[in-house]
C-alpha positions in Angstrom: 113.5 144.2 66.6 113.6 143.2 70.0 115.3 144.0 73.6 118.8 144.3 73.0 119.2 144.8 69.3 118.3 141.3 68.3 115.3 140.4 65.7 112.7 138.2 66.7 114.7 135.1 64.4 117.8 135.7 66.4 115.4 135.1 69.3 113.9 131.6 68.2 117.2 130.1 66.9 118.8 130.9 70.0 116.3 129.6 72.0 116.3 129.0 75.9 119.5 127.4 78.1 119.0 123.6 77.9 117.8 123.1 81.5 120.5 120.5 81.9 123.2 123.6 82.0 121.9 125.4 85.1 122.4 122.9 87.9 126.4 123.2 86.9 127.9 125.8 89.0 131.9 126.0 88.9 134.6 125.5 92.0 136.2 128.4 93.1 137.5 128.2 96.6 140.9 126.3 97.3 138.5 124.5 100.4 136.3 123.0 97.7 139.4 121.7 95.7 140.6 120.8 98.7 137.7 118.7 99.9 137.4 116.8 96.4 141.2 116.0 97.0 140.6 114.1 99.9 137.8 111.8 98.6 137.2 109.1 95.6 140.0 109.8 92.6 140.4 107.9 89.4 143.8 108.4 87.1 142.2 108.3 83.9 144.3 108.1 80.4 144.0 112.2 79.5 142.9 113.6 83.0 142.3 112.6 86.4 138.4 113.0 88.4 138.0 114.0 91.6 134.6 113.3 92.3 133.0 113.5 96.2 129.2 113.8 97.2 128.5 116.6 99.2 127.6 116.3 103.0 124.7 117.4 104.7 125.8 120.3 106.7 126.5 121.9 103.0 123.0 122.4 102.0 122.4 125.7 103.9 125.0 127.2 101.6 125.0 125.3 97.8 121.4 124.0 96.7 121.4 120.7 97.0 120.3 119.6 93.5 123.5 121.6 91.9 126.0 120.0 90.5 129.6 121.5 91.2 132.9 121.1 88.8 136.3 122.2 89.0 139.3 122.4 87.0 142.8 123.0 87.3 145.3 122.1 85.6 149.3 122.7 87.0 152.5 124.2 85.8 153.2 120.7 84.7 151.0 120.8 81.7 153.6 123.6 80.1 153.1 126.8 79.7 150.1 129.3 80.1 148.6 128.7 76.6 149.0 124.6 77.2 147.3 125.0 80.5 144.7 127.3 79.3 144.1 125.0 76.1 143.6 121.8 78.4 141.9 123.9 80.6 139.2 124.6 77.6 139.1 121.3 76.6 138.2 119.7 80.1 135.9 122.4 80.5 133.8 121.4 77.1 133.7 117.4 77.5 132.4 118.5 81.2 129.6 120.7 80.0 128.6 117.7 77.6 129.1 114.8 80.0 128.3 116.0 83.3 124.8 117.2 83.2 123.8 113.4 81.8 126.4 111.3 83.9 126.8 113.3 86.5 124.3 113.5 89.6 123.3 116.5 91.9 124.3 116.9 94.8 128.2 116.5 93.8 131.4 118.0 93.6 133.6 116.8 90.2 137.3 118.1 89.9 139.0 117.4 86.4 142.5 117.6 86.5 145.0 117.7 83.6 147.7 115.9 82.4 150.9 117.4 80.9 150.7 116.6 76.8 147.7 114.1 77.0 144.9 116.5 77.7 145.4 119.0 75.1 146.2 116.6 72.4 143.9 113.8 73.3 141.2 112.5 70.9 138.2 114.6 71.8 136.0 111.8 71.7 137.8 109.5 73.6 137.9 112.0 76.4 134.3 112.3 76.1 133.5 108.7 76.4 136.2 108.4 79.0 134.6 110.9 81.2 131.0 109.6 81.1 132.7 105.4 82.0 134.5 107.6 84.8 131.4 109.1 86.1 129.4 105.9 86.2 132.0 104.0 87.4 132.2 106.2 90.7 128.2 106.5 91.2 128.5 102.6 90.7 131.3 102.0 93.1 129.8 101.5 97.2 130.0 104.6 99.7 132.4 103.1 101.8 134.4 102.3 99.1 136.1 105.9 99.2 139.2 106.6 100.3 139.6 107.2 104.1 138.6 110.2 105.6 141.5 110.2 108.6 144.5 112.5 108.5 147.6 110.9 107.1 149.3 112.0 110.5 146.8 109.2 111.9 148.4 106.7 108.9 152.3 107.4 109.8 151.9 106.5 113.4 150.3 103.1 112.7 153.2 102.3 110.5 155.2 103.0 113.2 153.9 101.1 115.7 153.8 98.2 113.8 157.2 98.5 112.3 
């Protein structure tokens, strides 16, 4: 027996954490979900991505070779057991896909859609998410949506109108 009431074959089958786990650390403040809103954002089939690379001045508070992820999904989706079910399912095609597609220094938000996500093939959303995630390391920096205040957006359509 060892620490914990476990014998040493529990130990060895159990093994370590796969390093590629513990660089994901989860979104919880509304300023993160926030922030991922306002950058790149593809509609995929069964969910949406939010993905945006963190800046700089972030460092001194999130380690810079962590990967970040957030999901939510809204009253949309139905109920509390639909959102919690697509909830669960984003969660486990992100701990597969992200750690290998995804790269550090990022902050992904999955996002559900009402009856797709919970019923969707499995491994279409799989493969789905890892084509999302290369597509957006693929596409060019400035290719992001801009960063100015739609306030700044309304008045140029009116001066031009």
């Amino acid at each position: 027996m060892t620490q914990g009431g476990r014998t040493d074959c529990e130990d060895q089958a159990a093994g370590p954490a796969p390093a590629a786990f513990l660089s994901l650390s989860v979104l919880r403040k509304r300023a993160d979900f926030l922030r991922a809103a306002r950058a790149t954002r593809l509609n995929l089939l069964a969910f949406g991505l939010q993905a945006r690379a963190r800046q700089a001045e972030e460092a001194a508070t999130i380690p810079p070779d962590t990967i970040r992820i957030g999901f939510t999904c809204s009253r949309k989706v139905g109920n509390a057991v639909a959102r919690n079910r697509a909830r669960r399912r984003l969660r486990a095609i992100a701990r597969e896909v992200v750690p290998q597609h995804g790269q550090a220094g990022w902050d992904y938000v999955l996002i559900g859609r009402p009856e797709t996500t919970a019923q969707a093939d499995f491994d279409a959303m799989r493969a789905e998410l890892a084509r999302a995630l290369a597509r957006v390391h693929a596409a060019r920096p400035d290719a992001s949506r801009p960063s100015r205040p739609a306030s700044d957006t309304r008045a140029a359509d009116r001066v031009r109108a």
